[in-house]
VMD Tcl script that draws the C-alpha trace (Angstrom):
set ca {
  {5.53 -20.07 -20.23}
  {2.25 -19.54 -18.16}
  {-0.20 -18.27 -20.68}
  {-0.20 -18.09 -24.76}
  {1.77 -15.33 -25.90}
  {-0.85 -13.47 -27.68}
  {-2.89 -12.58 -24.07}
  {0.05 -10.89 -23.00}
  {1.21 -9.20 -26.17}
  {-2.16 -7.46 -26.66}
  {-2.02 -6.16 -23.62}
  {0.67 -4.50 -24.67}
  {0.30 -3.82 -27.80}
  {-3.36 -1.86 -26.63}
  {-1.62 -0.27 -23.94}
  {1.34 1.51 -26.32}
  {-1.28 1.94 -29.00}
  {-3.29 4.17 -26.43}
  {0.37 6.03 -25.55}
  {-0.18 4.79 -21.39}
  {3.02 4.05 -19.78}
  {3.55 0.62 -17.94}
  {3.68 2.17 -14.83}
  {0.80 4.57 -15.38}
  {-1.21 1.18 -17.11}
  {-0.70 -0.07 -13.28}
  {-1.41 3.08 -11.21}
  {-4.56 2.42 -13.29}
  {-5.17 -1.02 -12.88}
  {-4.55 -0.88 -9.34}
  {-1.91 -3.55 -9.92}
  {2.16 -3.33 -9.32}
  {4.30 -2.36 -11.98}
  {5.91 -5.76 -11.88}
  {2.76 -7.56 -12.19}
  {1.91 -5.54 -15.13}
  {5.33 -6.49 -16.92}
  {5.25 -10.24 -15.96}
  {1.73 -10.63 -17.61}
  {3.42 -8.79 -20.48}
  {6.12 -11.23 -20.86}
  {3.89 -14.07 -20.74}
  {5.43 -15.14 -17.20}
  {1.98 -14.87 -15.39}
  {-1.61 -15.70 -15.66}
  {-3.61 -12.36 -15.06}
  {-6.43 -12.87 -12.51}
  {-9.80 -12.01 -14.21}
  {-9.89 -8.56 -12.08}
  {-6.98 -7.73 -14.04}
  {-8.38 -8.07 -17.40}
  {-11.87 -6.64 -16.30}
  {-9.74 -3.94 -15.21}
  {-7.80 -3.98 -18.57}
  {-11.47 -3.40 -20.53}
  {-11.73 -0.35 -18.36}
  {-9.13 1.47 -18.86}
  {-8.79 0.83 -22.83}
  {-12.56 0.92 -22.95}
  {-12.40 -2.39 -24.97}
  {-15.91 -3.51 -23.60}
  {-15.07 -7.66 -22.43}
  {-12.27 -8.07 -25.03}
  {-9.59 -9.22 -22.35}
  {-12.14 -10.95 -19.74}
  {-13.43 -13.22 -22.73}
  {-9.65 -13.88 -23.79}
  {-8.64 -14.98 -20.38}
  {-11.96 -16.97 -20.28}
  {-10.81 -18.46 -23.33}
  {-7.33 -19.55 -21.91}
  {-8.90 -20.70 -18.51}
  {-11.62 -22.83 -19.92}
  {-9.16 -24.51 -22.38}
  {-7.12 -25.70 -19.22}
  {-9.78 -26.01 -16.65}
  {-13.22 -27.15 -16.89}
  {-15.68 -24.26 -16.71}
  {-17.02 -24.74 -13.63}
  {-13.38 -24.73 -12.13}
  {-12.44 -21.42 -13.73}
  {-13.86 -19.58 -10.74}
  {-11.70 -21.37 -8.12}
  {-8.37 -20.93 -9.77}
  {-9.07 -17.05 -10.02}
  {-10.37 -16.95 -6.07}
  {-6.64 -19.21 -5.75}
  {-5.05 -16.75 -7.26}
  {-6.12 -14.09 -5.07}
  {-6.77 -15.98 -1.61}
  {-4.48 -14.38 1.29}
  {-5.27 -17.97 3.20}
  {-6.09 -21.50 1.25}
  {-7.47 -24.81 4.04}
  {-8.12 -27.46 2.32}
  {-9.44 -31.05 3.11}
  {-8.37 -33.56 0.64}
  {-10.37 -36.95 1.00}
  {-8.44 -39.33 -1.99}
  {-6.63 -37.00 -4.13}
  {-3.41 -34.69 -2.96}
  {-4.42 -31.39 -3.54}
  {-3.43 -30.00 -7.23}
  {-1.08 -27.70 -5.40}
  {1.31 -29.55 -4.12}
  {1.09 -32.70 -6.89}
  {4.16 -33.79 -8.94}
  {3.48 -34.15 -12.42}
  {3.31 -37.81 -12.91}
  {0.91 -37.75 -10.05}
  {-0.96 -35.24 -11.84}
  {-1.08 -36.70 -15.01}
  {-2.85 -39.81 -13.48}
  {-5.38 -37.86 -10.72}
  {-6.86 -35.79 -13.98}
  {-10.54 -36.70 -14.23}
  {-9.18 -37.07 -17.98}
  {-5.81 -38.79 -17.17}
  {-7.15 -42.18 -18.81}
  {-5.09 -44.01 -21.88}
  {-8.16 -42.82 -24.18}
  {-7.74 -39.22 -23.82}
  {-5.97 -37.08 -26.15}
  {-2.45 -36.36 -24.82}
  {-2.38 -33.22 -26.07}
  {-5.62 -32.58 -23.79}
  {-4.12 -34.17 -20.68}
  {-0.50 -32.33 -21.56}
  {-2.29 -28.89 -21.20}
  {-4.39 -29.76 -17.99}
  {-0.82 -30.83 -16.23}
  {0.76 -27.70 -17.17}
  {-2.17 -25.70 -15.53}
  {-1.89 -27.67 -12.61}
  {1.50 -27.35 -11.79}
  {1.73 -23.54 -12.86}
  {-0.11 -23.24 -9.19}
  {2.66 -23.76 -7.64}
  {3.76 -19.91 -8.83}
  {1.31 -19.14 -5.33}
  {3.98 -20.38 -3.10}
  {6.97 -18.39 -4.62}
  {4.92 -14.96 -4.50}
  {7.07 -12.36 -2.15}
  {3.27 -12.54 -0.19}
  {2.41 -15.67 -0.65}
  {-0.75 -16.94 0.96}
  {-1.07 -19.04 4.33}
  {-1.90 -22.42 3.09}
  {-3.19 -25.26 5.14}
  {-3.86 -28.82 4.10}
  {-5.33 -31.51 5.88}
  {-4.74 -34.99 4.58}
  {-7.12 -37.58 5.12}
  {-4.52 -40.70 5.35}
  {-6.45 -42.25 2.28}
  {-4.20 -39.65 0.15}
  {-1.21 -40.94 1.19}
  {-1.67 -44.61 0.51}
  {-4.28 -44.81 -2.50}
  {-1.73 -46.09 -5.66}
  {-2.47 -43.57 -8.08}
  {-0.25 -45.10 -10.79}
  {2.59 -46.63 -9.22}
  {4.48 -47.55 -6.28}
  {7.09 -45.25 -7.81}
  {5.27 -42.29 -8.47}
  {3.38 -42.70 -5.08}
  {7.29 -42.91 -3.60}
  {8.18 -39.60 -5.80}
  {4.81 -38.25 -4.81}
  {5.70 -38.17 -1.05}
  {9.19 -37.51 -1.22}
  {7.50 -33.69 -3.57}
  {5.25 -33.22 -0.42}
  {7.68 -33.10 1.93}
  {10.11 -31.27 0.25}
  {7.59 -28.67 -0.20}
  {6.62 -28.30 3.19}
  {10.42 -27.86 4.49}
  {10.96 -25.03 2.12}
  {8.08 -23.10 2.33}
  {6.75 -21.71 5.47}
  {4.03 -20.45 4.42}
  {2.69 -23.98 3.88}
  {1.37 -26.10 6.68}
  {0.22 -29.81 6.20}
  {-1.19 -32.55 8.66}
  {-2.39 -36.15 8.00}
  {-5.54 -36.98 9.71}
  {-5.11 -40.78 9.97}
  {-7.75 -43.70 9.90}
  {-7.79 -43.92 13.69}
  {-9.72 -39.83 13.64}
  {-11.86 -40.91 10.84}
  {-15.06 -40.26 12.54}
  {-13.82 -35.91 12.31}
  {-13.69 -36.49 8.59}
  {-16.00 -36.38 6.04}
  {-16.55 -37.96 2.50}
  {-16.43 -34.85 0.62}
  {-13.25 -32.28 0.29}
  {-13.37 -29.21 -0.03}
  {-11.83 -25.94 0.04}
  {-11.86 -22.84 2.10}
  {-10.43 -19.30 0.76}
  {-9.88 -15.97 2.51}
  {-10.00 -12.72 0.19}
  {-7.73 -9.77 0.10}
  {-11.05 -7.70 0.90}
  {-11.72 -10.00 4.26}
  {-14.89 -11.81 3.22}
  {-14.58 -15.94 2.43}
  {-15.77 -18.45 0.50}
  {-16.14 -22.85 -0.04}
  {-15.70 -24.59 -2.88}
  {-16.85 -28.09 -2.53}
  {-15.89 -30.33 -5.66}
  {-18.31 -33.42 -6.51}
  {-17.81 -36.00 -9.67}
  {-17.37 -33.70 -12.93}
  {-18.39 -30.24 -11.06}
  {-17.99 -27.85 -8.45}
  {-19.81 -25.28 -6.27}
  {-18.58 -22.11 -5.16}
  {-20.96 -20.94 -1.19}
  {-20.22 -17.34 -0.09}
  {-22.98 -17.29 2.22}
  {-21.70 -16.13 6.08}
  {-23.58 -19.20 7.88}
  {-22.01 -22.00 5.36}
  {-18.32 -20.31 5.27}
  {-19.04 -20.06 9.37}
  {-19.96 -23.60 9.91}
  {-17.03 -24.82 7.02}
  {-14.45 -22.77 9.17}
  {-15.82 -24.50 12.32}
  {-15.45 -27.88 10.68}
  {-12.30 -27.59 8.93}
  {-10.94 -26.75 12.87}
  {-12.43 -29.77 14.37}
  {-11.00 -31.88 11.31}
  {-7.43 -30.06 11.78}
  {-7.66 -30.18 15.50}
  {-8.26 -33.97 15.19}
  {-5.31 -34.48 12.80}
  {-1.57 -35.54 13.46}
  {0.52 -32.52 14.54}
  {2.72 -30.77 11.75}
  {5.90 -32.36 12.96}
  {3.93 -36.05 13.83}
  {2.48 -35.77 10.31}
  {5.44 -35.12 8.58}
  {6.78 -38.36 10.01}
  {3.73 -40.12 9.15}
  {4.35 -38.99 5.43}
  {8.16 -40.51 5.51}
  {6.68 -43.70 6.90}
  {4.40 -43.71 4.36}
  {7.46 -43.22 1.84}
  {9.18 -45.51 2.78}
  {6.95 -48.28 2.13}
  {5.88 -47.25 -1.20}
  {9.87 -47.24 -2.09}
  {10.26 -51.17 -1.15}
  {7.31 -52.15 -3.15}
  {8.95 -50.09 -5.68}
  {12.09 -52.33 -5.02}
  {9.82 -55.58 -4.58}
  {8.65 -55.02 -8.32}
  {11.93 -54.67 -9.47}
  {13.59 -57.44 -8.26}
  {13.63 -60.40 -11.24}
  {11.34 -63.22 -10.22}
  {13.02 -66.47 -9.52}
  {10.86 -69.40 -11.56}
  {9.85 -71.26 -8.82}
  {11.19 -74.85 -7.87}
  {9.30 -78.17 -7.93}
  {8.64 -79.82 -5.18}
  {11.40 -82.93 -4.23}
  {10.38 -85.72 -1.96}
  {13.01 -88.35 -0.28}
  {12.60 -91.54 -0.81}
  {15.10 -94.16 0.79}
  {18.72 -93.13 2.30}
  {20.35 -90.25 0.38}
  {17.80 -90.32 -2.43}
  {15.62 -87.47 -3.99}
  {13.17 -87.89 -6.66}
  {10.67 -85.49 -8.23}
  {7.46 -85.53 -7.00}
  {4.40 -86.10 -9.69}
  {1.63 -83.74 -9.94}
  {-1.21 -86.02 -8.85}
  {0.71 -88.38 -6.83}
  {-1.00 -88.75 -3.27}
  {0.45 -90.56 -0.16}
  {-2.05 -93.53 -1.31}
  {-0.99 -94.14 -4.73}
}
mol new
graphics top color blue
foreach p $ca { graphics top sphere $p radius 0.5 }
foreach p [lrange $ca 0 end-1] q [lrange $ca 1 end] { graphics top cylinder $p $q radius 0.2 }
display resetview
């Protein structure tokens, strides 16, 4: 289930209370009729249009924004809450990971571990909640329109261990599955040898339904949202030269299964039993072997 119950239910419960149909509520809202009935369900976060849109037409004032606010800021930081909404609603996503996959396309175990708050002393309950929102993303890439979604790897993603050989294994094996079944998805590794087209910080361009753009660039514990023409301009311009300077879709894909592959033997190294190793013999005389003695030297 994507959201708590209750978000969805009062939605419902408002809109009968106020006699509106579903698929006048959505005429209304200016969303689909099947949109309307998934948030509903409980089957689908609602962007924050759609609740701002939901205070209008019940004339609740910011009853339904602050619930949603609620639910996103439980899941997300607050600074973040702004990004998964733009997500949501991007017809195009490039982004530029430096160290960390993007959230998008992250297994859960890989998840678990990249959360700023995926350390043994966090509550699990905390860290459970965080990995659901994450992978809930994914919903973007089933959509009937989903968006166009680009992602440049800096090699760095690929082979920093976050947790362990395994999961790194599992990790790759997700990424490439997901790029063979959807086509809306693109990915390319730009590898150490290009690594004077990258820079340290990743970040994240998204087109809106409307035409206009924006970057969000994410630093340690926070996040910045630019809509100004010149920076989304000269973060379009860069994210080409970084792309251009990648690994081609196909070479990149390979890169990834090489990549794979050796994360799978050290995940075979590790779990093959270690043999106690042997002390040293040493021959002395015709068909004779004795022990050697820690200590002994060739002049004692």
């Amino acid at each position: 289930m994507s959201i708590p119950p209750s978000l969805g239910e009062d939605v419902r419960r408002v809109r009968r209370a106020r006699r509106i149909s579903q698929t006048a509520f959505a005429s209304a809202t200016g969303y689909t009729q099947s949109y309307v009935s998934r948030v509903e369900s409980g089957e689908f976060m609602p962007s924050l249009k759609f609740a701002e849109a939901c205070d209008r037409t019940f004339g609740t004032g910011d009853l339904f924004v602050g619930q949603l606010r609620r639910v996103i800021e439980g899941e997300y930081p607050a600074w973040f809450a702004p990004y998964i909404d733009a997500e949501r609603e991007a017809t195009a996503i490039r982004d530029f990971s430096t160290i960390f996959i993007m959230g998008l396309l992250q297994t859960e175990a890989y998840a678990r571990l990249s959360l700023p708050n995926g350390r043994p002393c966090a509550a699990s309950r905390d860290i459970d909640a965080k990995v659901a929102s994450r992978l809930r993303r994914r919903e973007l890439l089933e959509k009937s329109e989903p968006p166009r979604v680009w992602v440049v790897l800096y090699e760095a993603c690929l082979r920093a261990r976050i947790g362990s050989p395994q999961v790194m294994s599992e990790q790759m094996d997700h990424l490439l599955g997901q790029v063979r079944r959807y086509r809306s998805l693109t990915v390319q590794v730009l590898p150490y040898s290009a690594a004077e087209a990258a820079i340290g910080t990743p970040f994240v361009l998204l087109d809106a339904p409307d035409g206009s753009a924006s970057v969000f660039v994410e630093g340690p514990g926070s996040g910045r949202r630019h809509d100004g023409p010149e920076t989304v301009t000269n973060s379009a311009d860069l994210y080409d030269h970084i792309r251009a300077s990648s690994l081609s879709p196909r070479d990149s894909v390979a890169f990834i299964s090489e990549v794979r592959d050796e994360h799978e033997r050290r995940t075979v190294d590790q779990e093959q039993p270690q043999r106690p190793a042997r002390r040293q013999l040493r021959r002395v005389g015709a068909g004779s072997r004795v022990r050697r003695r820690r200590g002994s030297g060739a002049g004692q």
